[in-house]
Backbone as CSV, one residue per row, in Angstrom:
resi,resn,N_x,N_y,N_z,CA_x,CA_y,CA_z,C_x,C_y,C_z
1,UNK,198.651,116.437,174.079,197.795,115.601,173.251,196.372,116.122,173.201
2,UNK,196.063,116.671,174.359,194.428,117.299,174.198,194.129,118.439,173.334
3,UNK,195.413,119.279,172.972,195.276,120.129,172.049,195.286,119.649,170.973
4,UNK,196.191,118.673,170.589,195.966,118.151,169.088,194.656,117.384,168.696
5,UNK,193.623,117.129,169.875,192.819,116.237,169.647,191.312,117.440,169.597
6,UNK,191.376,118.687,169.906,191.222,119.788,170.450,190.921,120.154,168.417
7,UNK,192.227,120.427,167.862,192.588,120.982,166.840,191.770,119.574,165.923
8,UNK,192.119,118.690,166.044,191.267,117.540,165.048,190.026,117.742,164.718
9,UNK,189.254,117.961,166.069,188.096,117.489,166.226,187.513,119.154,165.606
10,UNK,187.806,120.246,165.779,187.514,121.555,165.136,187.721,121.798,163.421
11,UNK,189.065,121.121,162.848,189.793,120.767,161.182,188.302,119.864,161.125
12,UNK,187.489,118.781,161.485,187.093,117.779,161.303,185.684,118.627,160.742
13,UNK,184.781,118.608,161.875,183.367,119.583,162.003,183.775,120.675,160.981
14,UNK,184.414,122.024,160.699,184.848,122.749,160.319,184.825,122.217,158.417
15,UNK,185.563,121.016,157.682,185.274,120.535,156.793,184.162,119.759,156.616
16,UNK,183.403,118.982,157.582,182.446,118.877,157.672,180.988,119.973,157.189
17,UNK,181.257,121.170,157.727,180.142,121.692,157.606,180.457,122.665,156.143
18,UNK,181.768,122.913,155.782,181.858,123.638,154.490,181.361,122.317,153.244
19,UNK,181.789,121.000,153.732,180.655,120.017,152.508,179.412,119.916,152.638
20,UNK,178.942,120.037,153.556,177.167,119.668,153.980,176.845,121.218,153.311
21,UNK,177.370,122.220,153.540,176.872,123.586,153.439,177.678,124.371,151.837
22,UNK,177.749,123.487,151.355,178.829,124.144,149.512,177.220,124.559,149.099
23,UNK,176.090,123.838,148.710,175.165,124.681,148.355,174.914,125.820,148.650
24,UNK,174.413,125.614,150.033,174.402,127.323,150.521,175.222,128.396,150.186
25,UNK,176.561,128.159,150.436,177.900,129.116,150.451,178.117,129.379,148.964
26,UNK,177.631,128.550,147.520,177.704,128.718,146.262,177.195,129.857,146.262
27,UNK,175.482,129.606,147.028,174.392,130.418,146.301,174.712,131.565,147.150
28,UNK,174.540,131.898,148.219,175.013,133.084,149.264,176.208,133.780,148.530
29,UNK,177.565,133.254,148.098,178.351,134.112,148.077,178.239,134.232,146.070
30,UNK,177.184,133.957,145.331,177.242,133.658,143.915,178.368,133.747,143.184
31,UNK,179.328,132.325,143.835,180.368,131.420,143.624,180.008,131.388,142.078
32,UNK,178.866,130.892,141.151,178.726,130.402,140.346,179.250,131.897,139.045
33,UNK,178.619,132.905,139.642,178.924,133.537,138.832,180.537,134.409,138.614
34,UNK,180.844,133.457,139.301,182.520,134.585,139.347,183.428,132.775,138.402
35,UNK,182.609,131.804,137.747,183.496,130.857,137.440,184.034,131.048,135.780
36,UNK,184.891,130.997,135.234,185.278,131.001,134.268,184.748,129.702,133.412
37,UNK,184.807,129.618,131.950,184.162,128.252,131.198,184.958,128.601,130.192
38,UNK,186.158,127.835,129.389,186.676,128.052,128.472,185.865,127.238,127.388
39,UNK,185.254,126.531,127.189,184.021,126.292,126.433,182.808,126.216,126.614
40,UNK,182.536,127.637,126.651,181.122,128.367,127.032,180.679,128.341,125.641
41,UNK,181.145,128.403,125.023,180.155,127.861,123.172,179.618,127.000,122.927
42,UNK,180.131,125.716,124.207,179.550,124.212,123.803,178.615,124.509,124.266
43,UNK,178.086,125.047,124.807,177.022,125.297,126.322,175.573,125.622,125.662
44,UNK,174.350,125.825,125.678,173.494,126.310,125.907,173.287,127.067,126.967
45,UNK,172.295,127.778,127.061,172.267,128.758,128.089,171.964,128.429,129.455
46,UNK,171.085,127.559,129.388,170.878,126.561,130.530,171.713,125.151,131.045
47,UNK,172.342,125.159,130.117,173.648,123.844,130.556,174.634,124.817,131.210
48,UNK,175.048,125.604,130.033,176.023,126.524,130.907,175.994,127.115,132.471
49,UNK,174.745,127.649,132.770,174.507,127.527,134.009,174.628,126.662,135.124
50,UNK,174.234,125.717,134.792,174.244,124.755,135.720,175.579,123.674,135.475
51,UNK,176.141,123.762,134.491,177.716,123.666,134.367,178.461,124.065,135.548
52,UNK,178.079,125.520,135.540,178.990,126.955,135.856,178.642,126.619,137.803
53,UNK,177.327,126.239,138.002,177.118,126.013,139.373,177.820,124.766,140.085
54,UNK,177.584,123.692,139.146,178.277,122.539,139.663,179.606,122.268,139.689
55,UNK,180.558,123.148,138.657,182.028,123.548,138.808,182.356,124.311,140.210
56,UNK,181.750,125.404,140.914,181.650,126.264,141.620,181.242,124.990,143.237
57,UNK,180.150,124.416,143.006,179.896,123.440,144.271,181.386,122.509,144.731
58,UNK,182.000,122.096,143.155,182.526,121.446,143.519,184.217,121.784,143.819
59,UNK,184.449,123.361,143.139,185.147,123.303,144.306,185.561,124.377,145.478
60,UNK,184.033,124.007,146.364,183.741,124.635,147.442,184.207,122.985,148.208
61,UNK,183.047,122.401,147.856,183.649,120.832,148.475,184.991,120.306,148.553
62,UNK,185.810,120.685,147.522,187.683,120.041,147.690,188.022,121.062,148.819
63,UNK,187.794,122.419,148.992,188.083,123.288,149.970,187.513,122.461,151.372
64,UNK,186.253,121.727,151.329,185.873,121.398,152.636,186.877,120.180,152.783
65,UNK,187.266,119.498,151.806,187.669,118.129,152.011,189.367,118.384,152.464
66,UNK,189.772,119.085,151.758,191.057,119.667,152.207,191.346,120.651,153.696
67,UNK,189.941,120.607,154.173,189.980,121.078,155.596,189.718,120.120,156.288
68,UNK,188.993,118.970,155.806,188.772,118.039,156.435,190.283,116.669,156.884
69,UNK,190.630,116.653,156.106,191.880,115.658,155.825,193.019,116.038,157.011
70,UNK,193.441,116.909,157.111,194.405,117.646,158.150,193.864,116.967,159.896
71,UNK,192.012,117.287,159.774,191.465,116.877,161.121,192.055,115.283,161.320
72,UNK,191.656,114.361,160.238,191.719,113.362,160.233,193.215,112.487,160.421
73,UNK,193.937,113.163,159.537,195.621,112.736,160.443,195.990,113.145,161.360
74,UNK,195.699,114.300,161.713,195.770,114.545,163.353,195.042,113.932,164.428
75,UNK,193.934,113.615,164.139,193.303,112.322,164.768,194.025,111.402,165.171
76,UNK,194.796,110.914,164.188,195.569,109.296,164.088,196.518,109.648,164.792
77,UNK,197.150,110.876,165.008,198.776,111.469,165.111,198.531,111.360,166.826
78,UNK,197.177,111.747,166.984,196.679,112.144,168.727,196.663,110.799,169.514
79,UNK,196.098,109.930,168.751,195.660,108.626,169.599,196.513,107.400,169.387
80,UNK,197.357,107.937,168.702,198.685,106.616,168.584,199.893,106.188,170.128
C-alpha cells in the first residue's frame, strides 16, 4: 500500500506542476508554433496568434490533467 500511495502522491504533484507550469512549457518548448488552425483565414494576425497559443496551453493542461487523474484514483484505491 505505501507504494501505491508512493505512486499517487508523485501522478498527483507531477500533474500538478505540468498545469501550474503549461505557460512556461508552451513558451519554452514554442508549443504554439508547431499548432495547426484549419481556419487560419478567419483569423487576423493577432487573433490567430493568440488563438494558436491558447489551443497549445490548453492542451498542455489535458496532458497535466490526464496525469493528474491516475494520482487521484490511486489515492482512493490506497486508502480504502
Amino acid at each position: 500500500m505505501t507504494v501505491l500511495k508512493i505512486a499517487a502522491i508523485l501522478l498527483i504533484v507531477t500533474g500538478a506542476v505540468i498545469n501550474y507550469g503549461a505557460g512556461y512549457i508552451v513558451k519554452r518548448l514554442a508549443l504554439s508554433q508547431r499548432v495547426t488552425v484549419k481556419e487560419a483565414h478567419e483569423f487576423t494576425g493577432e487573433a490567430l496568434e493568440e488563438y494558436k497559443r491558447m489551443k497549445a496551453l490548453s492542451m498542455v493542461k489535458l496532458v497535466g490533467l490526464f496525469t493528474l487523474i491516475p494520482g487521484v484514483v490511486l489515492i482512493f484505491i490506497a486508502f480504502k
